[in-house]
N, C-alpha and C positions, 0 to 999 in steps of 0.2 A: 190624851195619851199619844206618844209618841208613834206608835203605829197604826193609829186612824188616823194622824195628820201624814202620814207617809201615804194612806191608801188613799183619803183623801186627793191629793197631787198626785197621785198615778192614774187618776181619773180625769184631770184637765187636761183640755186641749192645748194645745199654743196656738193657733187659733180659732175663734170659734165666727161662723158667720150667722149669720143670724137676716132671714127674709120676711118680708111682711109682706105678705102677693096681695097681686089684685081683689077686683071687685068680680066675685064667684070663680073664680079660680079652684083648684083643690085643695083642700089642707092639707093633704100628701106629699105636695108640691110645686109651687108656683113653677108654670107652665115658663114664664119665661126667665125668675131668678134663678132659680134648681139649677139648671143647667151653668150657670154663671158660679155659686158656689162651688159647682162640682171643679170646675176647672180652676178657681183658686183655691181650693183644699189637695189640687194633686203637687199642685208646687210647698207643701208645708204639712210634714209627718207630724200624726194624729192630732188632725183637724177633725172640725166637729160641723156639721150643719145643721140647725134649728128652722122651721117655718113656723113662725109667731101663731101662737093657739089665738086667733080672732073669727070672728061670724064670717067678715070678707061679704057682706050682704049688703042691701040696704035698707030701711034707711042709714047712713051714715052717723046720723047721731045715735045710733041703738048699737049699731057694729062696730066704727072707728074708735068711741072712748074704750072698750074692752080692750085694743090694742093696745094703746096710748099706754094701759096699768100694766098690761099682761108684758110689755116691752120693758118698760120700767123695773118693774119686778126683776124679770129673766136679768136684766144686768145687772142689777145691784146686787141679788142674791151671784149670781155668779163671780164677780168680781171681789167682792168678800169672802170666798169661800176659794177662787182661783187669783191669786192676783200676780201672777204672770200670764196671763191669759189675755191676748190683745183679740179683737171683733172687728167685725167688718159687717155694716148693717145695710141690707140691699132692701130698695122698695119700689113696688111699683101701682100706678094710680092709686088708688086709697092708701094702701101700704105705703105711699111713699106719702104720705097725709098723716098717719100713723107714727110713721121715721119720726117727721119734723115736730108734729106737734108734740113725741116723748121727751124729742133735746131742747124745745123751747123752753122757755119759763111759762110757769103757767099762764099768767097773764097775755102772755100772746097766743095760748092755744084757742080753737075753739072746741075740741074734745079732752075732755080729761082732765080739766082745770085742777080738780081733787085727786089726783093719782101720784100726788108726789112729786119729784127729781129724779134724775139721774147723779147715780153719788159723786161725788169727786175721783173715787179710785176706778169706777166703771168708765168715766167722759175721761181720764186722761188715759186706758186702755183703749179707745177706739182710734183704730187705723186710717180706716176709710169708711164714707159713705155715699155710696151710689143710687142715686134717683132716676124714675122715668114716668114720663106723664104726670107730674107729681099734682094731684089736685088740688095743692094750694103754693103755686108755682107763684115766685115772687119776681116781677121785670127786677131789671137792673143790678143782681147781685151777680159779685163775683166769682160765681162757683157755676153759673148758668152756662151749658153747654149743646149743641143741637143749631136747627136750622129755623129754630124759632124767630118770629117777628119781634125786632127790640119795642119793647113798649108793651106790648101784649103780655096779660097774664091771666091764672084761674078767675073764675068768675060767677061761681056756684056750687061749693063754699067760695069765699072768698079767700085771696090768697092770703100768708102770713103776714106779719108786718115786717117791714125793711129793716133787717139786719138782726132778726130775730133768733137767727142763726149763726153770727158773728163769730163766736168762738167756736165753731168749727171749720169755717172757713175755708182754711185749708185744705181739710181732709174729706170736702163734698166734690161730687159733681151730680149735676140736677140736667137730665137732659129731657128737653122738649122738641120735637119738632112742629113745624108749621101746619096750622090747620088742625092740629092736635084737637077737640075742642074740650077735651077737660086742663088741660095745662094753656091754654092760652084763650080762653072766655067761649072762644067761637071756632066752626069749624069743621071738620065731621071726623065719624066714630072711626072709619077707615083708617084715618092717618093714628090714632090713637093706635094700631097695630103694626102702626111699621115699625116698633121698636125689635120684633120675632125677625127683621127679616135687614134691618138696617145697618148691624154690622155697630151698632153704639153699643151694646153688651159687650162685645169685646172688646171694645176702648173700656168701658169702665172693669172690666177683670185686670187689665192691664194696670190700668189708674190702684186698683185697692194692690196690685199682687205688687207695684211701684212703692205703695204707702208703707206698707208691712215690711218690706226691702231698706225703707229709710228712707224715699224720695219719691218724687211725682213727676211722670211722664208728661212731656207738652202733647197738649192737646188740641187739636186741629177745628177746624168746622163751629168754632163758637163765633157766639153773638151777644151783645149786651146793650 
């Protein structure tokens, strides 16, 4: 009927971000995306914020495939139901494990092998994708950003395979920095937290509120 597909569309956002937090974090709100949502939802009337219903626990193989589907899902249902509705998916250490393994092909995941695709109308609605600590941080792609060691990558999962991520390319930034030790094999848990205090959040707010605008900010401070 004509006027549930009007109510319908009065309920989408024009953009929606969508977070995958950490490993024990809150479901209420990841402590360090939340706030990153919140400031690109102020630049874009009725935006929407989502924190990806996942365990966020470990082990990893019990919690991250939950994600991997529950990710999956959330866009494809959305994207069929909104399809003016562009996303912006923020992740950080497992959730940013979660990100990558939903927009791989199965075959290069190592959760969620069974969970599906990303449809075609949902992968060409995403704006941007911003990572940190990503625990399956891959050396040498071009979307890698931070003060990470070139050569160095995760190490426990191991990281994706090269280029696994290719057709989003563009619209990633994956920051690590050094000594990280889940985004770059080794290292310690400390620098894993300097993302709350380093000032790379708001390069990547800048980088998605850039995407959504039409274009992408240069970006300083990378390494490959």
């Amino acid at each position: 009927p004509v006027g549930a597909s009007a109510a319908a569309a009065a309920d989408c956002a024009t953009v929606s971000v969508i977070s995958a937090r950490g490993t024990w974090e809150p479901q209420d709100g990841s402590w360090l995306l939340k706030p990153m949502g919140d400031q690109i939802l102020r630049r874009f009337p009725r935006g929407a914020y989502t924190e990806l219903a996942y365990p966020a626990q470990t082990p990893f193989d019990d919690s991250a495939p939950v994600g991997v589907g529950n990710l999956i899902g959330t866009l494809n249902a959305e994207a069929a139901r909104c399809p003016d509705q562009r996303y912006v998916l923020l992740g950080y250490s497992q959730g940013a494990g979660v990100v990558g393994d939903a927009l791989a092909a199965p075959s290069a995941r190592i959760w969620g092998r069974d969970k599906g695709t990303v449809s075609a109308a949902a992968s060409s609605r995403l704006a941007a994708i911003v990572l940190f600590g990503d625990i399956r941080f891959k050396a040498g792609e071009p979307y890698n950003v931070g003060t990470f060691e070139p050569g160095k990558e995760s190490g426990d999962p191991p990281p994706r395979p090269a280029g696994a991520l290719s057709a989003y390319a563009s619209r990633i930034q994956d920051y690590c920095v050094k000594n990280d030790f889940v985004c770059q094999g080794t290292g310690e848990f400390i620098a894993h937290l300097e993302y709350f205090v380093n000032g790379m959040p708001s390069q990547g707010v800048a980088f998605a509120v850039s995407k959504l605008q039409g274009g992408a900010p240069r970006q300083s401070g990378s390494a490959s």
